[in-house]
VOPAGU-2260 file (C-alpha; in pm, 1 decimal, decimal comma):
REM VOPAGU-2260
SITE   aa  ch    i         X         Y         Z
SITE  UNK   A    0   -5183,9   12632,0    8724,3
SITE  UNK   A    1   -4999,5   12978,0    8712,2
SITE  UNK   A    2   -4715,3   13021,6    8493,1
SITE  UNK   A    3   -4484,3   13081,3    8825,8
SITE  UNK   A    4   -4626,7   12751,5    9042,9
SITE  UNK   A    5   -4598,3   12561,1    8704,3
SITE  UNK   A    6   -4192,1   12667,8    8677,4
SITE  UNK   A    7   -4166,1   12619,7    9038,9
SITE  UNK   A    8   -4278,0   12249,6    8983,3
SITE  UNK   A    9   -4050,4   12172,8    8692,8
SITE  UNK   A   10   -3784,6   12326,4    8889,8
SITE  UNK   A   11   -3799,8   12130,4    9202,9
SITE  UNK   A   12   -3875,9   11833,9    8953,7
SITE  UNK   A   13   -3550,1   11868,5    8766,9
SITE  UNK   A   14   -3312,6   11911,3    9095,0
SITE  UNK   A   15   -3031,5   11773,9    9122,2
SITE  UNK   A   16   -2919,8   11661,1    9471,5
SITE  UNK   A   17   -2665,3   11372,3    9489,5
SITE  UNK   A   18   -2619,8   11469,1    9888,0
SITE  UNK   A   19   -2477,6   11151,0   10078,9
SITE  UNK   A   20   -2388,5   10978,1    9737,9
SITE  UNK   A   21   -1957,8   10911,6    9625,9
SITE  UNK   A   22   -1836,6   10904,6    9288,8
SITE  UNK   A   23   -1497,5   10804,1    9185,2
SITE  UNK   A   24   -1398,0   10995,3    8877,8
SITE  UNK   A   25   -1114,1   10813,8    8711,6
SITE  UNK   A   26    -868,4   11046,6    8520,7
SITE  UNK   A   27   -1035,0   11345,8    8754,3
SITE  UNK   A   28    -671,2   11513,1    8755,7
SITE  UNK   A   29    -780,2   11762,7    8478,7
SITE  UNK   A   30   -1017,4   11853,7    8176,2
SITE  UNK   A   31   -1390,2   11679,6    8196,8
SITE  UNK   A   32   -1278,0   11471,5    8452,8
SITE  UNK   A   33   -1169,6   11752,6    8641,7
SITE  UNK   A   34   -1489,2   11929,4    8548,9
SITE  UNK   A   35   -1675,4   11642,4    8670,3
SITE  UNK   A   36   -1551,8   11618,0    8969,8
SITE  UNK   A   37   -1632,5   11980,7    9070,8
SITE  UNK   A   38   -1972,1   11955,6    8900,2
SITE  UNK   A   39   -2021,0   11605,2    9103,4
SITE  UNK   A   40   -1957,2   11844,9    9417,8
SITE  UNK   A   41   -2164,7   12132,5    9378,0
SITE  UNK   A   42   -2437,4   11899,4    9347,9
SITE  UNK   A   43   -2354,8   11710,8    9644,4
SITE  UNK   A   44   -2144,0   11447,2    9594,3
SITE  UNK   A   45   -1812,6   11368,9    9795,2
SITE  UNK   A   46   -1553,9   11232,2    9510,5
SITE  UNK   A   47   -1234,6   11043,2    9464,7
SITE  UNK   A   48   -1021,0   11236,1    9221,7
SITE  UNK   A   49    -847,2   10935,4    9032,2
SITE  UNK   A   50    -490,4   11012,1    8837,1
SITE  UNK   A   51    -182,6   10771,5    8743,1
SITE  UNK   A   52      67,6   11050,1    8749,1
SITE  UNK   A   53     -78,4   11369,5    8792,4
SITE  UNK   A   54     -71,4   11333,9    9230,6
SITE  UNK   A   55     -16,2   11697,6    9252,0
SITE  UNK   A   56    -296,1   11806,8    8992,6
SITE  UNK   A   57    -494,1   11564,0    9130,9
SITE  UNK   A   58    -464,3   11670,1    9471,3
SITE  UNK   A   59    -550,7   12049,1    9376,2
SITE  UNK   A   60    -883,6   11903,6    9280,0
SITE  UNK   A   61    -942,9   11703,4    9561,4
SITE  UNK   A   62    -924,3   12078,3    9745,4
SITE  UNK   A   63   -1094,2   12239,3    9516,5
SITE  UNK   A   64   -1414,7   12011,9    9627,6
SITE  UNK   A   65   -1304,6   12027,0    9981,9
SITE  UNK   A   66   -1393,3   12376,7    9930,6
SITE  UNK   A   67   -1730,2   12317,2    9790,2
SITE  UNK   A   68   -1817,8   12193,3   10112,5
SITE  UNK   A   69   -1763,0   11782,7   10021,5
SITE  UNK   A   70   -1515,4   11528,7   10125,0
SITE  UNK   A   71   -1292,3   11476,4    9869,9
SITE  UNK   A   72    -958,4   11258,8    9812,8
SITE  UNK   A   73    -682,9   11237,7    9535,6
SITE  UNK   A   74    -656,3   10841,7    9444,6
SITE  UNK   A   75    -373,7   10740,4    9257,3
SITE  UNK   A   76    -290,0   10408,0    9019,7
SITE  UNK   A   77    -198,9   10222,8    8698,5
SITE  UNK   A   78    -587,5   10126,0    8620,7
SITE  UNK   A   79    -464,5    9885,9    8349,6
SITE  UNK   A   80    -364,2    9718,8    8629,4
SITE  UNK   A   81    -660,4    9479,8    8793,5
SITE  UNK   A   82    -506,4    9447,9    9095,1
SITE  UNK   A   83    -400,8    9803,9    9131,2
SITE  UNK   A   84    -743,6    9908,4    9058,3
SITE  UNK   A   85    -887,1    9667,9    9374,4
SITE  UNK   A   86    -670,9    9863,8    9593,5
SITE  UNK   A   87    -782,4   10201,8    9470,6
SITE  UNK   A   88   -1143,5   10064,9    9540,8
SITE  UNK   A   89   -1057,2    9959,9    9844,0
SITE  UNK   A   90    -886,3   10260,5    9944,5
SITE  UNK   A   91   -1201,5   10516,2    9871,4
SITE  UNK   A   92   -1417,3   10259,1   10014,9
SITE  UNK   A   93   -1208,8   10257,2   10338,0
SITE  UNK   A   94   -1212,2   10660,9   10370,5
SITE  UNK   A   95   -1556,8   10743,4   10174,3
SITE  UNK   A   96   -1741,3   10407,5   10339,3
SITE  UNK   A   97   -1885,7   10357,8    9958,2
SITE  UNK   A   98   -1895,2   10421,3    9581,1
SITE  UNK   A   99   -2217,8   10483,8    9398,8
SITE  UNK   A  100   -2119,8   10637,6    9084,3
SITE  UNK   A  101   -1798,9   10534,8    8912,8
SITE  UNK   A  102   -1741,1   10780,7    8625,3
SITE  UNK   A  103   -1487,2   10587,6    8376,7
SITE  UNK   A  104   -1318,1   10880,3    8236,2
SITE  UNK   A  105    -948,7   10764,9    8203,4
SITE  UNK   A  106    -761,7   10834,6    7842,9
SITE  UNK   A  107    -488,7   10834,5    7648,8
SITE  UNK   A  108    -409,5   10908,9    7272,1
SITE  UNK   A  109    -142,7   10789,9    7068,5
SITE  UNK   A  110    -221,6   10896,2    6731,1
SITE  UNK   A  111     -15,5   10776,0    6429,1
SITE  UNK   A  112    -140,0   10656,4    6091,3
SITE  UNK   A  113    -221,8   10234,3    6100,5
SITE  UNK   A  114      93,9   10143,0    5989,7
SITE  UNK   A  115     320,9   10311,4    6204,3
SITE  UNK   A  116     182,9   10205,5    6516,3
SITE  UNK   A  117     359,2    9996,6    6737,5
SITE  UNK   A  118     253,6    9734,5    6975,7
SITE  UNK   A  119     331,1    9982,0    7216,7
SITE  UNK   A  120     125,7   10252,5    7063,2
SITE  UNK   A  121    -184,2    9979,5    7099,6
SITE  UNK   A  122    -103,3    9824,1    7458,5
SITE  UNK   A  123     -41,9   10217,6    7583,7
SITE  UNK   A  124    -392,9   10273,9    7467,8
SITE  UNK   A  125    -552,9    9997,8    7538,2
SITE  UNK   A  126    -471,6    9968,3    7907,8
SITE  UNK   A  127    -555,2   10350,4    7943,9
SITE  UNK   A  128    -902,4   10406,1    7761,5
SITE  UNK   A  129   -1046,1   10028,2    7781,5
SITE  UNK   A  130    -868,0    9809,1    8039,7
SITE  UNK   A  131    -909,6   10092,4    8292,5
SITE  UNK   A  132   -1294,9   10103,2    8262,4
SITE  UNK   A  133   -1315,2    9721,5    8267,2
SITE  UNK   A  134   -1127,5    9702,3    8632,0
SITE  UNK   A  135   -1302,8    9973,7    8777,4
SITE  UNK   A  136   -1624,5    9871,5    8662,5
SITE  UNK   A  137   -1535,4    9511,4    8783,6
SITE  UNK   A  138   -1398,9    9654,5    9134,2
SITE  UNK   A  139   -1685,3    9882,8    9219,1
SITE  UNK   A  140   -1982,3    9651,9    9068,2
SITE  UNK   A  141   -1842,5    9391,5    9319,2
SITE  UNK   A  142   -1953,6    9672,8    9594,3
SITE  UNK   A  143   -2252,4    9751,1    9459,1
SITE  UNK   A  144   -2413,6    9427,9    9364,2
SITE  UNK   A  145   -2530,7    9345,1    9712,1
SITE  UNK   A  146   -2713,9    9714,6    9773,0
SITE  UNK   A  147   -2835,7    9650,3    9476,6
SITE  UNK   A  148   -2754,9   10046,4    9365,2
SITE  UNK   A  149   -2505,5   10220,3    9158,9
SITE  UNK   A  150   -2456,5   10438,2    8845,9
SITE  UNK   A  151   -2187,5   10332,7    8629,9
SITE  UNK   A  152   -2089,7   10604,6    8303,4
SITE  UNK   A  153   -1840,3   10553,3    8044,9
SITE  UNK   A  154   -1729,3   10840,7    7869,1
SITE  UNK   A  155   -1605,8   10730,3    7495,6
SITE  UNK   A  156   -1587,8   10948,0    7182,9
SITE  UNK   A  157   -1736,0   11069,8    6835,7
SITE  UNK   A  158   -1489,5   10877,7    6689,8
SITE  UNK   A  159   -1606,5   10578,6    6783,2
SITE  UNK   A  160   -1853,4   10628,6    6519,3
SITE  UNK   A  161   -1728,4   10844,9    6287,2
SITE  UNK   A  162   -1382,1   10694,1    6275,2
SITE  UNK   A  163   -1067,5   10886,2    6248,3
SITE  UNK   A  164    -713,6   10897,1    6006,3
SITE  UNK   A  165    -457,5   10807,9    6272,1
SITE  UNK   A  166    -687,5   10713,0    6591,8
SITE  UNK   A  167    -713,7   10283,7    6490,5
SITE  UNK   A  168    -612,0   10220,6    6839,6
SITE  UNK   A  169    -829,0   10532,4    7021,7
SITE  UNK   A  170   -1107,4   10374,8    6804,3
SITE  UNK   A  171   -1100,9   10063,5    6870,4
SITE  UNK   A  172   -1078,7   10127,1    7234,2
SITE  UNK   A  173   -1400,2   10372,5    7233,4
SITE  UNK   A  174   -1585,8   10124,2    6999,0
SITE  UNK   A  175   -1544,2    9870,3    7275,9
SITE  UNK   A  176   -1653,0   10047,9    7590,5
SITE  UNK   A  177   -1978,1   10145,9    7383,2
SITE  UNK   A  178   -2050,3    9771,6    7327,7
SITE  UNK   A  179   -1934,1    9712,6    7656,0
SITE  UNK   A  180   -2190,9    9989,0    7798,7
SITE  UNK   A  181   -2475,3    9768,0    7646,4
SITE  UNK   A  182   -2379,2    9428,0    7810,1
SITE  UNK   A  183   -2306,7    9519,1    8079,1
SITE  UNK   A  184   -2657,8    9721,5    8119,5
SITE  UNK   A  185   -2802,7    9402,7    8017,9
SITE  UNK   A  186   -2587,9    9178,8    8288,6
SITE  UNK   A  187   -2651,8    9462,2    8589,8
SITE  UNK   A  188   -2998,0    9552,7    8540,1
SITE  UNK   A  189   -3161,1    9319,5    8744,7
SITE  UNK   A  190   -2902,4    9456,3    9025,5
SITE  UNK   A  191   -3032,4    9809,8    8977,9
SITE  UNK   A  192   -2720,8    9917,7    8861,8
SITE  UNK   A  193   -2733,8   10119,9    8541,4
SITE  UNK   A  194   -2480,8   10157,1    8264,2
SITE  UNK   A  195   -2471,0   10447,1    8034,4
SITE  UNK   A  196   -2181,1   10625,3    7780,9
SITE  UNK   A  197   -2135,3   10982,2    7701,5
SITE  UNK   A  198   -2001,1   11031,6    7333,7
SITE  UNK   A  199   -1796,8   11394,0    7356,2
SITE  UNK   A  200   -1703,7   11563,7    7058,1
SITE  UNK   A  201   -1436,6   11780,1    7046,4
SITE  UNK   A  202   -1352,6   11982,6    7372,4
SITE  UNK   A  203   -1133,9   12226,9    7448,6
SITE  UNK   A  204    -888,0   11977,2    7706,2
SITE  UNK   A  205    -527,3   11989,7    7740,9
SITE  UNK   A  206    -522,7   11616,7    7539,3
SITE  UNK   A  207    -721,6   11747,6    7243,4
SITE  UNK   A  208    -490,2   12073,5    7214,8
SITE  UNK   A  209    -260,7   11957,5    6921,6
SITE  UNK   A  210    -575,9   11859,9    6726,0
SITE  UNK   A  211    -777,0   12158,9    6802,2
SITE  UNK   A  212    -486,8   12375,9    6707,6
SITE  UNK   A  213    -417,0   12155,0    6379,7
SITE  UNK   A  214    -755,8   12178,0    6206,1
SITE  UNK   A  215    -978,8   12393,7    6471,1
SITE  UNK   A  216   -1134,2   12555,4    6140,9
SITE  UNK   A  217   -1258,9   12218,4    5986,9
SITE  UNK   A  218   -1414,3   12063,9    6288,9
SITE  UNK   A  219   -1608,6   12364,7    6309,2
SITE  UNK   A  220   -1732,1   12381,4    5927,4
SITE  UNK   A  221   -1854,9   12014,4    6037,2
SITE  UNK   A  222   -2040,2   12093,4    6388,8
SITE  UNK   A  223   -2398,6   12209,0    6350,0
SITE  UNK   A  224   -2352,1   12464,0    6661,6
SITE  UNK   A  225   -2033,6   12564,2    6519,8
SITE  UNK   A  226   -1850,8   12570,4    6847,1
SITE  UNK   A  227   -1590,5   12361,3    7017,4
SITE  UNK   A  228   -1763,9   12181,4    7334,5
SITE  UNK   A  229   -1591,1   12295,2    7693,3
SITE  UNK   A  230   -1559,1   12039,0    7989,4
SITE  UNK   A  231   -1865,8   12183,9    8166,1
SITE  UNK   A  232   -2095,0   12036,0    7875,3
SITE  UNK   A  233   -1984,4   11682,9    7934,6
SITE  UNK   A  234   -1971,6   11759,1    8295,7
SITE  UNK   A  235   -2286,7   11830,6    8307,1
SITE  UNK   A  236   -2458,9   11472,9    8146,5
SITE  UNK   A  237   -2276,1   11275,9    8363,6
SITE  UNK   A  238   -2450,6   11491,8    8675,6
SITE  UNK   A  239   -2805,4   11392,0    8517,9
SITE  UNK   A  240   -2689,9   11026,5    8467,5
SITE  UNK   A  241   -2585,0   11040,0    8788,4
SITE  UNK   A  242   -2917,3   11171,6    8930,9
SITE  UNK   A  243   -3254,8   10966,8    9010,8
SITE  UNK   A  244   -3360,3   11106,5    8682,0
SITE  UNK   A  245   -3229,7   10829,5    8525,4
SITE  UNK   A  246   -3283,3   10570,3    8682,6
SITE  UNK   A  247   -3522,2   10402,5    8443,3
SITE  UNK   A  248   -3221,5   10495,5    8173,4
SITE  UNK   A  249   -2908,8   10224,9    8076,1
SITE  UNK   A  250   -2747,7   10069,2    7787,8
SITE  UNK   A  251   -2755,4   10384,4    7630,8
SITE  UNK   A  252   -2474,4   10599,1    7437,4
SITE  UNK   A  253   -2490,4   11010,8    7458,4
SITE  UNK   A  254   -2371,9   11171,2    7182,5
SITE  UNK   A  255   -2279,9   11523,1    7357,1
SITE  UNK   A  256   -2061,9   11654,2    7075,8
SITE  UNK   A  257   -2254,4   11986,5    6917,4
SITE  UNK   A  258   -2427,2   11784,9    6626,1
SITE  UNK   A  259   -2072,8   11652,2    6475,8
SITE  UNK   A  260   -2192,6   11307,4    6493,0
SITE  UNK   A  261   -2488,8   11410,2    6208,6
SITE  UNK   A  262   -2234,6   11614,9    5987,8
């Protein structure tokens, strides 16, 4: 085989085309998931932009893949909210006719040290980061049990593993959806449906911006590639996990984070 025909083959082998497939990207209003949701499109994909009060940000993704040729709408709701999260579902599945990827993306920091966090500080985060990927997941699985289909990624954090002074609450609740990611691979196998996680470092987001500018210098002493991660990296996994690639692939965690993991 020539060296062209041979890169011609891995080329058509590692194409991405999710034409005819939906993915509801919760927290798509800005940074990954707003990267995701524009990667999601140029591969194919029509997408529901989810926010909880970013409608207008949310919307000006929703035309951004409108003009990427897909169908695209701007979903809004408390997602700590189970019943509020059915009627999203419903909603997309009403206009889009169907959800095969559900990207849970939806976050929220409140970062103090252990003991002056509130019960508010923990609820706030709770709802956001871990009750918000448990009602999605619940609402679209529901859909996707009987076609016996679906991609389901979670995106949690380094610092589920490596921990964090002032993050016991943003911990705990990316901790959980990582052991949550292997259940629930376990429980929807047998449906087809796979269940992966995508561990980000630290990226250059509007949420990580008071970190980043607070000790920029010292994450990069720890990161092998000695750069910050952008959206577009993470973006990027959840397109493969999203792909046929993978189908053979669940219960499994991504660490995506420029080698701060093994620092």
């Amino acid at each position: 085989m020539t060296t062209a025909r041979a890169s011609g083959t891995l080329a058509a082998m590692f194409e991405i085309n999710l034409s005819g497939k939906c993915a509801w990207v919760t927290g798509g209003s800005r940074g990954i998931g707003k990267a995701t949701c524009l990667a999601l499109a140029r591969a194919g994909c029509d997408v529901a932009v989810g926010f909880h009060t970013a409608e207008a940000q949310a919307e000006a993704v929703a035309q951004e893949v409108r003009a990427l040729g897909r169908i695209a709408i701007a979903v809004g709701g408390n997602l700590g909210d189970a019943a509020a999260c059915d009627a999203a579902q419903q909603r997309i599945a009403a206009e889009l006719g169907h959800i095969d990827v559900l990207v849970n993306n939806a976050g929220a920091i409140r970062d103090k040290l252990f003991l002056l966090l509130e019960p508010a500080d923990w609820s706030a985060v709770l709802d956001a980061n871990l009750m918000s990927c448990v009602n999605a997941t619940r609402a679209c699985v529901r859909a996707m049990w009987p076609k016996r289909a679906g991609k389901i990624i979670n995106i949690s954090s380094v610092a589920a593993t490596r921990g964090g002074a002032g993050q016991a609450n943003y911990v705990a609740t990316k901790a959980a959806i990582e052991g949550i990611t292997r259940s629930l691979a376990v429980e929807f196998g047998p449906r087809k449906i796979t269940v992966n996680c995508i561990a980000p470092g630290v990226v250059e987001t509007e949420m990580s911006e008071a970190l980043v500018a607070s000790s920029k210098a010292g994450i990069l002493e720890r990161q092998i590639l000695k750069r910050l991660g952008m959206a577009d990296d993470i973006a990027a996994w959840v397109v493969w996990l999203a792909s046929p690639h993978t189908d053979w692939v669940s219960g499994q965690t991504f660490h995506v984070d420029g080698g701060l993991k093994m620092a």
